[in-house]
C-alpha positions as CSV (number, residue, x, y, z in Angstrom):
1,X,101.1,-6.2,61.5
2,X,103.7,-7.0,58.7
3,X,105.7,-9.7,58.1
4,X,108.0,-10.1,55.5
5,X,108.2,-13.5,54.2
6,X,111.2,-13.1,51.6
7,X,113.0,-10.3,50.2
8,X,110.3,-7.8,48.9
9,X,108.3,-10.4,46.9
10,X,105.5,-11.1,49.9
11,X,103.8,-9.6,52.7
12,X,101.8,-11.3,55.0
13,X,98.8,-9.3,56.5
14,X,98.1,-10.7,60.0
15,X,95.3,-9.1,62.5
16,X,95.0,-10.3,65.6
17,X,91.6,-9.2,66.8
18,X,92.0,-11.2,70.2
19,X,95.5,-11.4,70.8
20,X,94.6,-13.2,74.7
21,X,93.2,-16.2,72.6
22,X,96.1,-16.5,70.2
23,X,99.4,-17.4,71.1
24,X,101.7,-16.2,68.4
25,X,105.6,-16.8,68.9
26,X,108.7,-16.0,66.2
27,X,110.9,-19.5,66.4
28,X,114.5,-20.0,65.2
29,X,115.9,-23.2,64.5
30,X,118.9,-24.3,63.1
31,X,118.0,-28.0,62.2
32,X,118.6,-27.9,58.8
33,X,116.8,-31.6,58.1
34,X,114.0,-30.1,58.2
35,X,112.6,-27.8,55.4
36,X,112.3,-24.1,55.3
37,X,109.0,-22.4,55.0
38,X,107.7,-18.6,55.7
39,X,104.9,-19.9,58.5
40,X,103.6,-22.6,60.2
41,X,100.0,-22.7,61.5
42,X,99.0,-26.1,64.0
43,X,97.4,-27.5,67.0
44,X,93.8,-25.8,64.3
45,X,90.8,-27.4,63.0
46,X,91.7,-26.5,59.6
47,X,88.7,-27.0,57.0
48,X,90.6,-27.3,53.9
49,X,86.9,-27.3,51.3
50,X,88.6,-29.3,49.3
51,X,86.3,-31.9,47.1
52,X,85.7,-33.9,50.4
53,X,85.4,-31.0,52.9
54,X,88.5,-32.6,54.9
55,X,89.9,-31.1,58.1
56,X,93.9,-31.2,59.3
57,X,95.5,-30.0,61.9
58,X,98.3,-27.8,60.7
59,X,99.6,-26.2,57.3
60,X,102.6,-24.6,55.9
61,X,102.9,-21.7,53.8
62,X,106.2,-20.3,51.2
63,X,106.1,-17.7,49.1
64,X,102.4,-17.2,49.6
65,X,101.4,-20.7,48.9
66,X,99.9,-23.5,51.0
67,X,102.7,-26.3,50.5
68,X,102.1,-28.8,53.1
69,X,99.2,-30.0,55.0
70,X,98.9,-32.4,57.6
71,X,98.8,-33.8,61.3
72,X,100.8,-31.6,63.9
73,X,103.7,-33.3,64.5
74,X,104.1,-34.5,60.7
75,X,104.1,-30.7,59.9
76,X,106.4,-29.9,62.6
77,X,108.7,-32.3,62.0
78,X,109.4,-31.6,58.9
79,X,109.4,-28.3,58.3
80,X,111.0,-24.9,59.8
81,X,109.8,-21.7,59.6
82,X,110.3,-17.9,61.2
83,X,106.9,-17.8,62.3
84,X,104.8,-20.6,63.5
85,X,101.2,-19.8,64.7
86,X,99.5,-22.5,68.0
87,X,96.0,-21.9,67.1
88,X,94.9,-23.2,69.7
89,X,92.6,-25.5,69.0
90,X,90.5,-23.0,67.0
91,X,88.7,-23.6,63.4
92,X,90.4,-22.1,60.7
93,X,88.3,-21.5,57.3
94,X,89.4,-20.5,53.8
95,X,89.4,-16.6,53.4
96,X,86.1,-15.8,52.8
97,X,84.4,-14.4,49.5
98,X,81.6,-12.4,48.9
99,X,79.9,-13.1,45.3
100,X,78.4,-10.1,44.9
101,X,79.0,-7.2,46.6
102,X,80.0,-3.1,45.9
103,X,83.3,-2.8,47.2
104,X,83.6,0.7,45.8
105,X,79.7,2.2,46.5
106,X,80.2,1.0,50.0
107,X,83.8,2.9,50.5
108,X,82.0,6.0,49.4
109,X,78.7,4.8,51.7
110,X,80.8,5.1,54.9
111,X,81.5,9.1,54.4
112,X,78.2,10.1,53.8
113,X,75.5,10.1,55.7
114,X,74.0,6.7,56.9
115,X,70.2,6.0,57.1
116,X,70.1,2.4,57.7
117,X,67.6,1.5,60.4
118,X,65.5,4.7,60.6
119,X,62.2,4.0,61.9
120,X,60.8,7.3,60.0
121,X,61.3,9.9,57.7
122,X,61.5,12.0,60.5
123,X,64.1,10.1,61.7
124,X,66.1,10.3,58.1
125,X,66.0,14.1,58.3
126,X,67.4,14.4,61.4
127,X,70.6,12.2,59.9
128,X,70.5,14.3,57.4
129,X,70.6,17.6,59.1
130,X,73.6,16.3,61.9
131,X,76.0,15.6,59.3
132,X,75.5,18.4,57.1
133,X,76.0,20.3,60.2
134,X,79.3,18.7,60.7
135,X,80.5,18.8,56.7
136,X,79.5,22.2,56.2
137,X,82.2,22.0,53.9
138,X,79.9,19.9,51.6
139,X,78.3,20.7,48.8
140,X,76.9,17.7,47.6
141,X,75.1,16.1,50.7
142,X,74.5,12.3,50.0
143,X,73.1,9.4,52.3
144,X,71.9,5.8,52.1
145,X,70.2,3.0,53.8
146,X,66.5,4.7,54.2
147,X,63.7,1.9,53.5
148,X,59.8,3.0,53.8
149,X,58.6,-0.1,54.3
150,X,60.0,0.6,58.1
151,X,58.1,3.9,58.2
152,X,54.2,4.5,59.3
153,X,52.1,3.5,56.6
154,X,55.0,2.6,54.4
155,X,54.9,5.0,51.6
156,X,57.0,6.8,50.0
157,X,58.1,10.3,51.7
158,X,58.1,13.9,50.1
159,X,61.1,16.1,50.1
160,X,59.4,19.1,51.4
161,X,61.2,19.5,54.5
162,X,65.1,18.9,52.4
163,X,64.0,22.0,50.4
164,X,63.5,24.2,53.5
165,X,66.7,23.0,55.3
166,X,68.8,22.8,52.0
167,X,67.7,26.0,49.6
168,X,70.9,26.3,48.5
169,X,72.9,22.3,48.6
170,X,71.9,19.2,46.7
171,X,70.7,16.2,48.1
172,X,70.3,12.9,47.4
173,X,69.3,10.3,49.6
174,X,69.2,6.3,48.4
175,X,67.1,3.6,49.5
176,X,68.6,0.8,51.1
177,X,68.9,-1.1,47.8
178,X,70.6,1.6,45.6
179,X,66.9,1.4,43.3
180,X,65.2,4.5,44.6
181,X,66.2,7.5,45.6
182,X,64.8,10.4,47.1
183,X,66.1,14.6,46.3
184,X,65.4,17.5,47.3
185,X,64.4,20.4,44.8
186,X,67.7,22.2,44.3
187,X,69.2,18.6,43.1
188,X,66.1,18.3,40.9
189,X,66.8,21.5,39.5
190,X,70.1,20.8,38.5
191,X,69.3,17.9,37.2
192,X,66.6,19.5,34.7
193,X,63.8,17.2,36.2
194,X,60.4,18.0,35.8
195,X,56.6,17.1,37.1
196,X,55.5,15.9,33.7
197,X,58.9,13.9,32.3
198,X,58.8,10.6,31.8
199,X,61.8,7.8,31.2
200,X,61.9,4.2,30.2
201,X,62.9,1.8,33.2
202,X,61.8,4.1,35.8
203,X,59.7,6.4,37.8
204,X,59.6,10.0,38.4
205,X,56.5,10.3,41.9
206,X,54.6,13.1,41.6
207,X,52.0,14.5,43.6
208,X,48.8,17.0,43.4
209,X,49.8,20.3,45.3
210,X,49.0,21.1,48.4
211,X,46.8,24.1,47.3
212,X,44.5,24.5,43.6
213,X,42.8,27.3,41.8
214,X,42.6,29.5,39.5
215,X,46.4,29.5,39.6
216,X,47.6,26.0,39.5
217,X,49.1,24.5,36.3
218,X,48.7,23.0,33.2
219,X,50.5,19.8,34.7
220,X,48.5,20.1,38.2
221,X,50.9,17.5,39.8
222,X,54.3,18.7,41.8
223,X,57.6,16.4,42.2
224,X,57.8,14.6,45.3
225,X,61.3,14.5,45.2
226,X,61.4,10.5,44.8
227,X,62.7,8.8,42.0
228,X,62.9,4.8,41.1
229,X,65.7,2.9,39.2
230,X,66.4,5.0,35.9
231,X,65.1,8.1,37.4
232,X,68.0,7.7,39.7
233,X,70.6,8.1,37.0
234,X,69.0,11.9,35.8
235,X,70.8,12.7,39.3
236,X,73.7,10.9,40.1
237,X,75.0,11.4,36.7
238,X,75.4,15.4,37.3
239,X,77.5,14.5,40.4
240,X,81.3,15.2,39.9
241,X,83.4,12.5,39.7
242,X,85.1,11.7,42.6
243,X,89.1,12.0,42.8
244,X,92.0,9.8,43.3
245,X,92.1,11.0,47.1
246,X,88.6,10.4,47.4
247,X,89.0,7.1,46.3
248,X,91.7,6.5,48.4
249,X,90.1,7.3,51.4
250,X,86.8,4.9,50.7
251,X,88.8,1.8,49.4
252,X,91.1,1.9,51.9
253,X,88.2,2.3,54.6
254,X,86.2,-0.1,53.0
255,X,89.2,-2.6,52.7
256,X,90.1,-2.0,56.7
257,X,86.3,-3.9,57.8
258,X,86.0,-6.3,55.0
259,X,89.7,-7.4,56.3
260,X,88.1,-7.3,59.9
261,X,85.1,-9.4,58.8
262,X,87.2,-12.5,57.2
263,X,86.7,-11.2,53.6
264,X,90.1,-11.6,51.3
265,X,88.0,-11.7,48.4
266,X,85.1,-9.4,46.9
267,X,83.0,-9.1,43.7
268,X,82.4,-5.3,43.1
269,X,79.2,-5.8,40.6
270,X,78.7,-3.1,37.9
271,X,81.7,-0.7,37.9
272,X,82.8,2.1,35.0
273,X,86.5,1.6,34.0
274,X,87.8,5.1,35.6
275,X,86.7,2.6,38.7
276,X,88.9,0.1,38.0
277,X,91.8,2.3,36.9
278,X,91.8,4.0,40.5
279,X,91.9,0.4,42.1
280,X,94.3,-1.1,39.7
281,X,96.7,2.1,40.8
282,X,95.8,1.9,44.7
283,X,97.0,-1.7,44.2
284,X,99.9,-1.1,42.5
285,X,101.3,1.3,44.5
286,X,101.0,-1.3,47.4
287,X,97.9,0.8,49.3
288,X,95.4,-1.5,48.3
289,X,95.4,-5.1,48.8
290,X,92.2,-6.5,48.6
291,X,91.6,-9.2,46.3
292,X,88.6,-7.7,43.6
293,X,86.8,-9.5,40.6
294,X,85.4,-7.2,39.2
295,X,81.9,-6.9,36.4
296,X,82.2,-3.9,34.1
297,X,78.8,-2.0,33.7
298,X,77.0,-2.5,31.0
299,X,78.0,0.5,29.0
300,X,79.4,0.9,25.9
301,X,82.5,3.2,27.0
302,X,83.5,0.2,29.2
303,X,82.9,-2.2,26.4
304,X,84.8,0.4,24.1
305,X,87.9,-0.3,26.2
306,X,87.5,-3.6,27.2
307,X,86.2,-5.9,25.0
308,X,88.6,-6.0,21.6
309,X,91.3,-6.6,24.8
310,X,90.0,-9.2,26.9
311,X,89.7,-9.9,30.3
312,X,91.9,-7.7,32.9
313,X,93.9,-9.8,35.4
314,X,96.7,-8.9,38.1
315,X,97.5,-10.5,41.3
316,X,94.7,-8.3,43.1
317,X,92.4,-7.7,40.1
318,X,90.4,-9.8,37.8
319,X,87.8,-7.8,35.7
320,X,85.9,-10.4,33.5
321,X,82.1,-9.6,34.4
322,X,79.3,-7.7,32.4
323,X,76.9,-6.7,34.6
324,X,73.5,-5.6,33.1
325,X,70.3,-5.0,35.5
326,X,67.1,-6.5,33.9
327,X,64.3,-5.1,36.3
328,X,64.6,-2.9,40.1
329,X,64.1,-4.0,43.7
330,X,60.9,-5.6,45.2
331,X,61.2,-3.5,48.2
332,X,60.7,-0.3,46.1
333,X,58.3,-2.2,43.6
334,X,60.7,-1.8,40.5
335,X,60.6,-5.6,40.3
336,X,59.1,-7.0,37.1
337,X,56.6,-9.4,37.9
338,X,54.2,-11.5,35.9
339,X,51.1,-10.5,37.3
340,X,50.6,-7.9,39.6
341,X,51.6,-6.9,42.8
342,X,49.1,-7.8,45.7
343,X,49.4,-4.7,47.3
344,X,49.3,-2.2,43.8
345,X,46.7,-4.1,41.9
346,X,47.0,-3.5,38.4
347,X,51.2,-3.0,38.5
348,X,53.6,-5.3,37.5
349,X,56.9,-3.2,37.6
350,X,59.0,-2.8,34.8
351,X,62.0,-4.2,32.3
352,X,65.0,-1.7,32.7
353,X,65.9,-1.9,29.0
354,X,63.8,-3.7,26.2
355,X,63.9,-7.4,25.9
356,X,66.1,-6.6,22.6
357,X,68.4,-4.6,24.4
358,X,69.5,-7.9,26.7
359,X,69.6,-10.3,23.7
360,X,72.0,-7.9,21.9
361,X,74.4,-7.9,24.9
362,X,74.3,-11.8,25.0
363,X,75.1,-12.1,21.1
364,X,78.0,-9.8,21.4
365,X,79.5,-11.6,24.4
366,X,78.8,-15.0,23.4
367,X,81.7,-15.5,21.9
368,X,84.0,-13.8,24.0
369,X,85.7,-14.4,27.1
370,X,83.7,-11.7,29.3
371,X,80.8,-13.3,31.6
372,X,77.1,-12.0,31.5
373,X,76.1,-11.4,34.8
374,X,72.5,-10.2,35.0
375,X,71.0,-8.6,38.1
376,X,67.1,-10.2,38.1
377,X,64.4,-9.5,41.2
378,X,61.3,-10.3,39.7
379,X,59.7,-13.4,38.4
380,X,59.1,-11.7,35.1
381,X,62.6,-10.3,35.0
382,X,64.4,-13.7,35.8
383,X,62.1,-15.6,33.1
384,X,62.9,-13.0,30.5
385,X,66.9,-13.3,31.2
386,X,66.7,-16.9,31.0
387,X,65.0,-17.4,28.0
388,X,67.7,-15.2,26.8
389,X,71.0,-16.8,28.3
390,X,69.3,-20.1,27.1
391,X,69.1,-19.2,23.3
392,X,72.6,-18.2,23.4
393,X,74.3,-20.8,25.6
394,X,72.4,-23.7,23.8
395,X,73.0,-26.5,26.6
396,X,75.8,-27.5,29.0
397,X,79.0,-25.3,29.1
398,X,81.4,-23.5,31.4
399,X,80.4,-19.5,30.5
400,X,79.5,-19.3,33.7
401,X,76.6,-16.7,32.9
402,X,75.2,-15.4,36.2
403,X,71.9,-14.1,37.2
404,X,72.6,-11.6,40.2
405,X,70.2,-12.3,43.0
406,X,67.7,-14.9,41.3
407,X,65.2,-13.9,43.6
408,X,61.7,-14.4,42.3
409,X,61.5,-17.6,40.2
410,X,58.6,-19.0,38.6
411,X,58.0,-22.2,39.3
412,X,58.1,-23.7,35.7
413,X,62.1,-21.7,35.3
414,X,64.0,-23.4,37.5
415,X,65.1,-26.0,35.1
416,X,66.2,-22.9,33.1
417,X,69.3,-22.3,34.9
418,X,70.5,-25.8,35.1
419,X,69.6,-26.5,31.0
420,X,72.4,-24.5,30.4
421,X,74.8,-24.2,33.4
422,X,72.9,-21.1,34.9
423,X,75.0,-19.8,37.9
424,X,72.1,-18.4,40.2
425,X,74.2,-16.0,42.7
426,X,72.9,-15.4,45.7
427,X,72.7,-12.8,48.8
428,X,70.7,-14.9,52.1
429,X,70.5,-11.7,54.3
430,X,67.9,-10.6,51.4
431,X,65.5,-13.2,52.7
432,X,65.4,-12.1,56.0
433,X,65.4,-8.7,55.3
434,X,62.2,-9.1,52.9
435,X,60.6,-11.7,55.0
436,X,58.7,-9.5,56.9
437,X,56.8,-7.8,53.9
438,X,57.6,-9.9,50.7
439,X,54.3,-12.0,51.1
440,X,52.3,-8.5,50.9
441,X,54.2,-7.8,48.0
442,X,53.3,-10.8,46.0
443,X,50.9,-13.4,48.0
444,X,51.8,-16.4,49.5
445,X,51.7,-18.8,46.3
446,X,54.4,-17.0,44.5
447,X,56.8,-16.2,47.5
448,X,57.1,-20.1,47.5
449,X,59.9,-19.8,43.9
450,X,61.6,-16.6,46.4
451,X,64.6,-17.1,48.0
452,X,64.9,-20.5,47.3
453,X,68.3,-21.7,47.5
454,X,68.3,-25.1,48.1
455,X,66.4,-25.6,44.6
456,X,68.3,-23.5,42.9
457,X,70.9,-25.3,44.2
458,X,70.0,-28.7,43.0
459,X,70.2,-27.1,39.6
460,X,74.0,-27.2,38.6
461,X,75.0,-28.6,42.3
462,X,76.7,-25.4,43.6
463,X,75.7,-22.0,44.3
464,X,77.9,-18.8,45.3
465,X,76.9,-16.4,48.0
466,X,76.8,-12.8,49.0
467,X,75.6,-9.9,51.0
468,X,75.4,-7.4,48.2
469,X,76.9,-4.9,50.6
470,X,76.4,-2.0,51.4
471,X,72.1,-3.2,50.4
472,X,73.0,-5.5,53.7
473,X,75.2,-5.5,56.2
474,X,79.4,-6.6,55.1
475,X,79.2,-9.8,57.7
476,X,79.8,-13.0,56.6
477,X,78.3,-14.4,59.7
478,X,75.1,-13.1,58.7
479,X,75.7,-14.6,55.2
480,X,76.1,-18.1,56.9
481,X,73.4,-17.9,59.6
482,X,71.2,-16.6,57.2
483,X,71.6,-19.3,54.8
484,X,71.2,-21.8,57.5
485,X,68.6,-20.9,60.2
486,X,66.9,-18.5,58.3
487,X,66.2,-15.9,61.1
488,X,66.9,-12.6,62.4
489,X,68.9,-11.4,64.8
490,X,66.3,-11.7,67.0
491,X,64.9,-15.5,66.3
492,X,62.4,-14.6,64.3
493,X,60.2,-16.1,63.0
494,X,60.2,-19.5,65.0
495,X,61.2,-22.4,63.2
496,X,62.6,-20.5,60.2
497,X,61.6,-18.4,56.9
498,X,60.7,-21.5,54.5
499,X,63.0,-23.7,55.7
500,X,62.6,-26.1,53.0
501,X,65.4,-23.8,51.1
502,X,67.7,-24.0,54.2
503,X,71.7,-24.6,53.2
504,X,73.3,-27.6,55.1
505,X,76.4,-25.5,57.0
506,X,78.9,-27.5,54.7
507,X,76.5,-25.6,51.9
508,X,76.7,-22.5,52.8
509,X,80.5,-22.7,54.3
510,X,81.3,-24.0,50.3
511,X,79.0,-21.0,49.2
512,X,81.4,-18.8,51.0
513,X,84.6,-19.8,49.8
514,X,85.2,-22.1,46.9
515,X,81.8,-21.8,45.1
516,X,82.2,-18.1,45.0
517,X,85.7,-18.4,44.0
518,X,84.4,-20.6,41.4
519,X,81.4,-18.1,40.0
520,X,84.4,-15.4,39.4
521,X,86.8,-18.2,37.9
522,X,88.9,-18.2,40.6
523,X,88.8,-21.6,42.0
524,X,92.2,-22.6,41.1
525,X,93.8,-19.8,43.5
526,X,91.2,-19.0,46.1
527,X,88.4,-20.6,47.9
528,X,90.2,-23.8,49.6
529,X,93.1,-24.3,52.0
530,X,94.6,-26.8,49.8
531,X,98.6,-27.7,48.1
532,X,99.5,-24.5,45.9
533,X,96.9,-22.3,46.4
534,X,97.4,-18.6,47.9
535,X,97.4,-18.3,51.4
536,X,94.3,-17.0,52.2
537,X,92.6,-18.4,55.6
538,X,91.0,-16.9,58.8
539,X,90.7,-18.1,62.0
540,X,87.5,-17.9,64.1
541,X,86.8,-17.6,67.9
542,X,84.5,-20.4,67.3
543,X,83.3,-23.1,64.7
544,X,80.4,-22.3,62.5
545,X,80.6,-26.1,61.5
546,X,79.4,-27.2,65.3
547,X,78.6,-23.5,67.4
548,X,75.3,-23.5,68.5
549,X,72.7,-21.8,66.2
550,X,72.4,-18.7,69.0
551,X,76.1,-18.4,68.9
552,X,76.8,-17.9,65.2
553,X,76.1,-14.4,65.0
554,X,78.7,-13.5,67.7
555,X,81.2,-15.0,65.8
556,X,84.7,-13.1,65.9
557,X,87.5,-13.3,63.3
558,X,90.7,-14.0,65.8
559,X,93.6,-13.6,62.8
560,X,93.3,-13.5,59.5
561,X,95.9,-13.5,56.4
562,X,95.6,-12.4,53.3
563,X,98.7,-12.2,50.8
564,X,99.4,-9.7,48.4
565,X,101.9,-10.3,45.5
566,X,104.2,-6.8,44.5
């Protein structure tokens, strides 16, 4: 629903999910001692997240701007408007903002074919073989969301049964966390990938044939179609690139359930600027109006057009971020580690790049206005990163240099981040998605430095939070109750996963909104409900602040607005 708020400048975006617990009416007055405004929300629990975390009852809003906030019949008094919104009583939150996210990869995730939650490979290839059935139109048949650690013995599978159903169409199926992927031979062909190559900063699985002899080969080992991290890219690069109308049909999809979720705000991590040309366009020809911060790749095409510039900013666009991946995933074992895994004695993952590689990037972008933003699993991988921020940063500052997940920290780093104003960004969901198997991964001793929010934390006093969609699921809910209870859906595991790195709610509700708006250098326009910012908020069918822990998760976003600027 559209509302105009004055002539062609504004549009308000209101969805009312629930419209039986709303009541929403269009008011006309002509008392003119009172002044004019575009809306009028009261009788709401309004949690502002300002530097006290205070709560009113009722706000105004002109020309996309919060302008007055207050009791209810203070705000009603003195000011008119052509809409006025009774909340009812209901909590009202900042729009919410994921840290780290991609915005763009899960557009494109939602038409191809989706393998989240198989239970088997057998299960995948079933997926796999439905839609292609109903895109026969497709050449290029691509999926996501498969994870073997839910399969029977939790190894990797082979793509032997892809290559019978798919002689002639290329495949490629991702794991869950974009590190690993899985082909069948006709992609690998294509690709020019063979049993003996090798690359830096990933893995090409092989496997001895089925059958040996007199006839088998020189290199006696055959491709099991899976590939890890780098490997990846020998694929996805021989992939056409998409077009505008492709683009336009994922953002916009995309767009529709973050907007359904409470999400005004996201942080698309690691895109290539033909990327951010297409959304800079959707948005300017009014189509797209999601709010995007956005962290260039690390690649020297994008620093070709980007750096000697500066920083990109619109209304709906901010592209500051460098984002550089340091190691893989732990599910997939690509996580660099500083001794070995528990369950692959004598592997400790790998670097994706040389240690020189990331020190270069920092001395170039030191002195610019571009943030590093590294992506760091492993112990080894976060240790190295820091070592190399710290050389660069030399002490306290406002850079802002972010490690991306933070997820494995040695005990004796943690003081790394706050030495030199560190942001450690992170996604909760992650922890109780690995809870089950992490400890397998890497004992019980080192799991302790995983996931551990509350000390990282302590260490500048603020910490932003994502999901990483589409790795986890787009809900902010699960965000929150994951930061906070530390469970699944299901309650487990009694009492919590290491509940001594729980969030407090106000933690995790500031993680949401103004912390994250602050790790993308946004805090002066988003991330509070506060005099003069943008008019961002949602309203909730119940109050993550007091709702029972078995309630959160069935949270429902009742309205929420999100203003665009043409």
């Amino acid at each position: 629903m559209l509302f105009a708020a004055s002539p062609n400048h504004y549009i308000y975006t209101m969805h009312l999910k629930i419209i039986a617990i709303l009541c929403f009416s269009i008011v006309l007055t002509s008392c003119h001692s009172r002044q004019a405004a575009d809306l009028i929300v009261h009788h709401s629990k309004v949690y502002t997240v300002d530097s006290a975390f205070s709560t009113v009852e009722a706000f105004v809003v002109k020309d996309g701007k919060i302008v007055a906030l207050g009791k209810n019949d203070d705000i009603l008094n003195a000011w008119k408007a052509d809409s006025i919104l009774d909340a009812g009583g209901k909590a009202v939150y900042p729009g919410f903002i994921d840290a780290h996210a991609h915005f763009v990869g899960y557009g494109r995730s939602l038409f191809e074919v989706d393998l989240y939650g198989c239970n088997s490979w057998d299960e995948v290839v079933g997926r796999v073989k439905k839609f292609a059935d109903d895109h026969k139109d497709l050449y290029w048949i691509r999926g996501r969301g498969w994870d073997q650690n839910k399969f029977p013995g939790h190894d990797y599978p082979f793509n032997d049964t892809l290559n019978t159903l798919f002689p002639d169409n290329p495949v490629l199926l991702e794991r869950v966390d974009g590190h690993a992927a899985i082909a069948n031979a006709k992609a690998l062909q294509m690709a020019g990938i063979t049993p003996e190559q090798k690359i830096a900063g990933g893995s090409i699985i092989v496997r001895a044939p089925y059958y040996t002899g007199p006839q088998t080969p020189m290199f006696p080992y055959v491709l099991t179609g899976t590939l890890i991290d780098n490997a990846v890219d020998l694929v996805t690069r021989i992939i056409p690139k998409p077009t505008k109308a492709d683009y336009e049909k994922w953002l916009l999809a995309a767009q529709k359930n973050c907007f359904a979720q409470g999400l005004t705000t996201i942080t698309d991590c690691g895109l290539m600027y033909y990327d951010v040309a297409m959304i800079d366009t959707l948005q300017r020809e009014g189509k797209l109006n999601m709010r995007l911060y956005v962290m260039l790749s690390d690649d020297t095409a994008n620093f070709n057009r980007y750096l000697a510039k500066g920083p990109y900013k619109t209304d709906k666009l901010f592209v500051k971020g460098i984002k550089a991946y340091a190691d893989g995933a732990l599910g997939s074992r690509g996580a660099c580690l500083l001794a070995p895994y528990v369950d692959k004695p004598g592997w400790v993952g790998f670097l994706l790049n040389t240690p020189a590689h990331y020190d270069s990037l920092a001395k170039m972008l030191i002195n610019t206005d571009f943030q590093l933003c590294t992506h760091a699993i492993g112990d080894s991988g976060n240790r190295m990163v820091l070592q190399v921020y710290n050389r660069y940063l030399q002490g306290k500052n406002d850079k802002r240099w972010r490690i991306e997940h933070a997820q494995i920290v040695n005990k004796n780093d943690f003081d790394l981040f706050g030495k030199t104003s560190v942001i450690p960004s992170v996604q909760p969901t992650h922890a109780t998605s690995d809870m089950y198997w992490a400890k397998d991964r890497i004992g019980e001793d080192r799991l302790k430095g995983g996931y551990a929010y509350k000390q990282l934390l302590k260490q500048n006093g603020w910490i932003p939070l994502g999901t990483d969609f589409p790795v986890e699921d787009i809900s902010p809910f699960k965000t929150f109750y994951a930061a906070v209870v530390r469970k699944d859906a299901k309650g487990f595991p009694e009492g919590g996963f290491q509940m001594e790195n729980a969030l407090t709610r106000e933690q995790a509700i500031r993680g949401m909104t103004i912390w994250a708006a602050k790790a993308d250098f946004l805090e002066k326009e988003v991330g509070s409900i506060e005099v003069w910012k943008k008019a961002d908020f949602v309203i909730l069918d119940r109050d993550l602040m007091v709702a029972p822990e078995g309630e959160l998760l069935a949270a429902v976003v009742a309205a929420y607005m999100a203003l665009t600027v043409h």
